[in-house]
MIDOSE-1310 file (N, C-alpha, C; in nm, 2 decimals, decimal comma, always signed):
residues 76
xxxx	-14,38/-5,39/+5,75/-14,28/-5,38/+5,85/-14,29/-5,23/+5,91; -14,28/-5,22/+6,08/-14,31/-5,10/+6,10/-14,15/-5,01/+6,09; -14,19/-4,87/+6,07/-14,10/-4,78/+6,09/-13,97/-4,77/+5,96; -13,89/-4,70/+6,01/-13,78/-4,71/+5,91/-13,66/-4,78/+5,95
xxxx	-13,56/-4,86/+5,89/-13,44/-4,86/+5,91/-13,32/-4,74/+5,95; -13,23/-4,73/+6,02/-13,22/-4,67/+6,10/-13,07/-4,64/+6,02; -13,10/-4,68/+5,88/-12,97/-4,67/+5,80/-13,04/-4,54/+5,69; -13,16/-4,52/+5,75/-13,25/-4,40/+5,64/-13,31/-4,32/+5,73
xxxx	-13,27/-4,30/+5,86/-13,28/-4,22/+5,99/-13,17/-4,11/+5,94; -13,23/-4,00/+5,92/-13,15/-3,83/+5,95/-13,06/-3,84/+6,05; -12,92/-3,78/+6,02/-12,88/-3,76/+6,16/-12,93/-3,64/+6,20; -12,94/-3,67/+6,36/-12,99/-3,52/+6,46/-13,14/-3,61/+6,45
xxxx	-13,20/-3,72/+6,42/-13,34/-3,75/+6,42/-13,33/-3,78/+6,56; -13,45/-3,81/+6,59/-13,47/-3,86/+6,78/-13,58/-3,92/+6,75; -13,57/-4,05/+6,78/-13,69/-4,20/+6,76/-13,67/-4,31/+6,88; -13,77/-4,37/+6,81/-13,82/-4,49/+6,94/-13,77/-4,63/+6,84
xxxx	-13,73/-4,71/+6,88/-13,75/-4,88/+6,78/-13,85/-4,92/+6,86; -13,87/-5,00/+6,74/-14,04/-5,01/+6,72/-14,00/-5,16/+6,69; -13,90/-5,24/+6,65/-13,87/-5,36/+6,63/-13,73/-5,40/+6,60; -13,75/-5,51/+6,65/-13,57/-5,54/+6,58/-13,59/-5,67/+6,50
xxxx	-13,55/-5,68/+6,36/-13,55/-5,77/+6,30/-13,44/-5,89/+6,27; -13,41/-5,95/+6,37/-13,33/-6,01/+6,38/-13,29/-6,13/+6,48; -13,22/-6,21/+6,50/-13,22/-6,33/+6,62/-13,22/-6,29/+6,72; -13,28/-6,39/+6,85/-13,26/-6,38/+6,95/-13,12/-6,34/+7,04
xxxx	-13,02/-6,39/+6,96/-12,88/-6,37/+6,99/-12,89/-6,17/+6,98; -12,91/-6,14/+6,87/-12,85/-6,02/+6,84/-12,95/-5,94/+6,93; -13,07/-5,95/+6,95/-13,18/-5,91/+7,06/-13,10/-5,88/+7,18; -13,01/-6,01/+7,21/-12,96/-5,96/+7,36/-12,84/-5,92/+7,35
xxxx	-12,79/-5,95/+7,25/-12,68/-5,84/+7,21/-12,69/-5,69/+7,21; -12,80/-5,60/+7,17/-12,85/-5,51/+7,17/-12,90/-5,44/+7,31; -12,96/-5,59/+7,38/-12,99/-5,52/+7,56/-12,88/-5,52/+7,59; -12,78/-5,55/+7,61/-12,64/-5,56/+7,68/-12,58/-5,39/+7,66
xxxx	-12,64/-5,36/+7,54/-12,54/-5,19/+7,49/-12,69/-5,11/+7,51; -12,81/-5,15/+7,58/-12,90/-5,09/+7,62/-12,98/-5,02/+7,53; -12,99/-5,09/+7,38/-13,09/-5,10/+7,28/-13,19/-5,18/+7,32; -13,33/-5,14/+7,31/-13,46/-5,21/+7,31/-13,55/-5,19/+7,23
xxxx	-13,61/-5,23/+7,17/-13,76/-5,18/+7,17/-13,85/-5,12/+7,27; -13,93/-5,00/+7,23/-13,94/-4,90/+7,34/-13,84/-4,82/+7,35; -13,65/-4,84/+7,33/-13,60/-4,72/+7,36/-13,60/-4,59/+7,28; -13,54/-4,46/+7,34/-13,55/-4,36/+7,22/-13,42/-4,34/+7,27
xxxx	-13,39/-4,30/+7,14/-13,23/-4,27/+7,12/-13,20/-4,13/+6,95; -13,10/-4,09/+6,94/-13,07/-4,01/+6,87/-12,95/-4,04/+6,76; -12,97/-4,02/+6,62/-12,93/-4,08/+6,52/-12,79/-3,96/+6,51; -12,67/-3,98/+6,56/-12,58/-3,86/+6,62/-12,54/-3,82/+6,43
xxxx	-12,46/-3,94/+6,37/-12,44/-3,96/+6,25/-12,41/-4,08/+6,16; -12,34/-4,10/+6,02/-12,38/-4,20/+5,96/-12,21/-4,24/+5,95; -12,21/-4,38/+5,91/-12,03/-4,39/+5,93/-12,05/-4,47/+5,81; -12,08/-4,49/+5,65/-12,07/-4,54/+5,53/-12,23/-4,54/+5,54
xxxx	-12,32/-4,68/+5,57/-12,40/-4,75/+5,61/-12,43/-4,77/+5,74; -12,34/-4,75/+5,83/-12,35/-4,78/+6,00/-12,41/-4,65/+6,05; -12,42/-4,65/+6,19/-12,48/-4,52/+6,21/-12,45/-4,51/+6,37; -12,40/-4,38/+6,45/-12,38/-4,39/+6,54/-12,47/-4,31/+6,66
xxxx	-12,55/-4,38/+6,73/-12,65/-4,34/+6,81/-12,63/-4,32/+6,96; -12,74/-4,25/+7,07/-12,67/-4,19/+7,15/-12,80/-4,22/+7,24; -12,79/-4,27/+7,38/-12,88/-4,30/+7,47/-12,88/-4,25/+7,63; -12,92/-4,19/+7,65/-12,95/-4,15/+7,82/-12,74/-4,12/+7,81
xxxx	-12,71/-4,01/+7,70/-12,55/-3,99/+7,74/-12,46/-4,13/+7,69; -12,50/-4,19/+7,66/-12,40/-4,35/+7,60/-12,38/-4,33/+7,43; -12,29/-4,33/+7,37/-12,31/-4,37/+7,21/-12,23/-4,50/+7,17; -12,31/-4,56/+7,14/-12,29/-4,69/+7,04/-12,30/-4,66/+6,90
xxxx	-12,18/-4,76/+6,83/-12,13/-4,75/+6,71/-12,24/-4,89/+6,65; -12,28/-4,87/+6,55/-12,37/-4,95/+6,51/-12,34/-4,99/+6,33; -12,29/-5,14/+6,30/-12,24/-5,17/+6,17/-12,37/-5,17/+6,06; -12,35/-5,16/+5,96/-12,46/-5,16/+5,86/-12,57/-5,27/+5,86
xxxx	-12,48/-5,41/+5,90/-12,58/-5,53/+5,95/-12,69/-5,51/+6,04; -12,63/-5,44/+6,11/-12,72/-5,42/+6,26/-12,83/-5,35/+6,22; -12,80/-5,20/+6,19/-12,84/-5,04/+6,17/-12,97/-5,10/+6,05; -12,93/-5,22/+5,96/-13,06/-5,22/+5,89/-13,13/-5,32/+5,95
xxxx	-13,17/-5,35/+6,04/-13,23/-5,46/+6,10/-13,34/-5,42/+6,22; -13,25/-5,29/+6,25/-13,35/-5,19/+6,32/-13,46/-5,09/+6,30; -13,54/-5,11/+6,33/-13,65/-5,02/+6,28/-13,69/-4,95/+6,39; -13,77/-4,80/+6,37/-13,79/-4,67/+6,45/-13,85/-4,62/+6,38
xxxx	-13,97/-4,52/+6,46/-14,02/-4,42/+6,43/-14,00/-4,33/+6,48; -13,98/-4,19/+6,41/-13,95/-4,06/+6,46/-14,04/-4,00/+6,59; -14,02/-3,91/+6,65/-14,03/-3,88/+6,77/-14,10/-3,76/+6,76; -14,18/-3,68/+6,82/-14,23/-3,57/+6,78/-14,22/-3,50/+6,84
């Protein structure tokens, strides 16, 4: 599986998802709050297991179900 879950993403990291492992449903659940594959976004901080990320100025709150489903690689 590529990259890390995004529940073992540093906050202050800056990465790309690389996949989402999960339904079709939750895929476009994810485009809707302007999560993709391809996007890069920034891991702000951690809220138990969830994690709250930040995109082109947007932050979405992301639950532990989600946050491990997603995968990213770091950004250089």
């Amino acid at each position: 599986m590529p990259g890390q879950s995004l529940t073992d993403t540093p906050v202050g990291q800056k990465v790309r998802l690389v996949a989402i492992d999960g339904s079709r449903q939750l895929v476009l659940r994810l485009l809707s709050l302007g999560l993709s594959v391809g996007a890069e976004i920034e891991v702000l901080h951690h809220r138990g297991r969830g994690v709250v990320v930040a995109r082109e100025g947007n932050r979405v709150a992301l639950g532990k179900g989600i946050a491990e489903k997603l995968r990213a690689e770091a950004i250089e």
